[in-house]
C-alpha positions in Angstrom: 11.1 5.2 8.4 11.6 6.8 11.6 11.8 10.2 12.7 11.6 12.8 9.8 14.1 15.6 10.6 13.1 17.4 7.6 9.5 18.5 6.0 8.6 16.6 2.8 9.0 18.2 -0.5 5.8 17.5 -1.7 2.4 17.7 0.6 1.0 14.7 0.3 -2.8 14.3 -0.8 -5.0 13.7 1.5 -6.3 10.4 -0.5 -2.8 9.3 0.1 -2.9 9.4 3.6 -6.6 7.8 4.1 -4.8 5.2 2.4 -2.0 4.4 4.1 -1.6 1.0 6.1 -0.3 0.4 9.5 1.1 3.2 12.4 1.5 6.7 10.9 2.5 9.9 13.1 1.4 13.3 10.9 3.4 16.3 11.8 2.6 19.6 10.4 4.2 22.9 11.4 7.1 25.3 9.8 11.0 25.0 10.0 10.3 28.4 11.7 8.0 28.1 14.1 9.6 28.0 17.7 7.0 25.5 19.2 7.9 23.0 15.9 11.7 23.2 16.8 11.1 22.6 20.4 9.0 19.6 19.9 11.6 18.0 17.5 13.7 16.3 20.6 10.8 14.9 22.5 9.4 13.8 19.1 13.0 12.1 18.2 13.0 10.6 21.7 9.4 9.1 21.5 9.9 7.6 18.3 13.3 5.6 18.8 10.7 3.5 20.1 9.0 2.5 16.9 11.6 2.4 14.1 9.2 1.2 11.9 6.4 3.6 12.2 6.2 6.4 9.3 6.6 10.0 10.4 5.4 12.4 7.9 6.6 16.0 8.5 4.6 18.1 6.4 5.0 22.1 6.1 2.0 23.8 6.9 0.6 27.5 6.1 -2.4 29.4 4.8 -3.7 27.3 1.6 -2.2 23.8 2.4 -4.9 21.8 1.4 -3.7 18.9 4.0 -3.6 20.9 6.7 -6.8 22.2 6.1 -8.6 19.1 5.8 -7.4 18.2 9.4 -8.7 21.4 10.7 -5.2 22.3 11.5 -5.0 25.7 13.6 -1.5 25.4 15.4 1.9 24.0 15.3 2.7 21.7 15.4 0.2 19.4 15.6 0.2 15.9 15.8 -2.1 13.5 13.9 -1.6 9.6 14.8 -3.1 7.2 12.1 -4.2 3.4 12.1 -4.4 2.5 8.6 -5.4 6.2 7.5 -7.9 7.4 10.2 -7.2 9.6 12.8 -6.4 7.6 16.5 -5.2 10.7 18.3 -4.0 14.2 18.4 -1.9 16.5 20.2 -1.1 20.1 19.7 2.1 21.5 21.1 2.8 18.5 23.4 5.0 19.1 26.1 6.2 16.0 26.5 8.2 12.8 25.1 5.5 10.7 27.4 2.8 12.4 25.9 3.5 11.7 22.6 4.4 8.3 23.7 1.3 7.7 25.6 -0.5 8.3 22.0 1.9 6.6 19.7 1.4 3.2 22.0 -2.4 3.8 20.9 -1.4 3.2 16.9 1.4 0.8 16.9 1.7 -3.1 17.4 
């Protein structure tokens, strides 16, 4: 699944993502939020890369349990996973080589 234009309907648990297997890119931030939408093109870009990597766009907000167990404090913010830990992170990147640089980190 590559890139998620959309937020998921239902958070995930965090058990679910310590779980999962392989390259993972965790997005959290608002359909709102001005930094969110102007990450979604370099985001897009990076990930045309890696069609097979899973992007998980998850909505964030006071009393999100997921975002809280990453510590989340601004959007969006970028969690890259090998098999459910946390590789890297970026916070408002500015950049598709940025988020390239990290997602080269967690995929074959």
């Amino acid at each position: 699944m590559p890139y998620q234009a959309t937020h998921w309907a239902t958070e995930p648990t965090r058990q679910a993502i310590d779980a999962l297997q392989g390259a993972n890119l965790l997005e959290f931030g608002t359909p709102w939020c001005g930094h969110c939408q102007g990450a979604q093109p370099l985001l897009q870009a990076a990930l045309s890369a890696y069609p097979d990597l899973q992007h998980i766009k998850v909505e964030d907000g006071p009393g999100r349990p997921l975002g809280r167990s990453y510590r989340v404090k601004l959007w969006p913010t970028l969690i890259f996973l090998r098999d459910g830990k946390e590789v890297a992170r970026l916070v408002r990147p500015e950049s598709e080589q940025q988020i390239a640089q990290a997602l080269a980190l967690i995929a074959p």
